[in-house]
N, C-alpha and C positions, 0 to 999 in steps of 0.2 A: 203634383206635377205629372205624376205616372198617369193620374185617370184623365188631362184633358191630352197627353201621349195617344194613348189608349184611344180616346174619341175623335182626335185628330187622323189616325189610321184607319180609322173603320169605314170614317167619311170618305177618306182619298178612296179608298177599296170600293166602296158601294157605289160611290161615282164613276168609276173604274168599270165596274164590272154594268153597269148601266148605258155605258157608255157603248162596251163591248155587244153587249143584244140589239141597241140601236143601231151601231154598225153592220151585226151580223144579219140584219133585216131588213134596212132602209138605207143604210149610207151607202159612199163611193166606191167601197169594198165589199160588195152585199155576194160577189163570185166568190170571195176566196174562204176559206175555210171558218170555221168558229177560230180556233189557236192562232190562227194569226191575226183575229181581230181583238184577242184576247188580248199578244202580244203587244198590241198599239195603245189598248186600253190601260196597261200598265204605263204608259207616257203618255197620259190621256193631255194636259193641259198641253205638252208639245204638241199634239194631234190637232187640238183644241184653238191653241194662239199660235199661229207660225213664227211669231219672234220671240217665242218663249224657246223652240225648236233651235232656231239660230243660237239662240243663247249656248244651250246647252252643249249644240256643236262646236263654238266657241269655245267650250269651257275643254272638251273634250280634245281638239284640235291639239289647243294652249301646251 
């Protein structure tokens, strides 16, 4: 249980952080800093699917 933990985290992060150089260099936010693209990177699937975003607003609101 701990090692597919372990490889489930590594995956979100690497995505994440993938996500962040792509944006730091090509996407919508390519003016603003690295750290704040990093920062979005850490919410990458809300970035990613707009009603995954709502959701979580949703959840957050609640």
């Amino acid at each position: 249980m701990k090692n597919i933990k372990a490889f489930l985290l590594t995956g979100y992060v690497s995505i994440g952080f993938i996500y962040a150089i792509y944006s730091n260099f090509f996407g919508q936010y390519q003016y603003k800093s690295f750290a704040y693209n990093i920062g979005r990177a850490l919410v990458w699937p809300a970035s990613m699917f707009p009603s995954v975003g709502k959701f979580l607003g949703g959840i957050v609101v609640s």
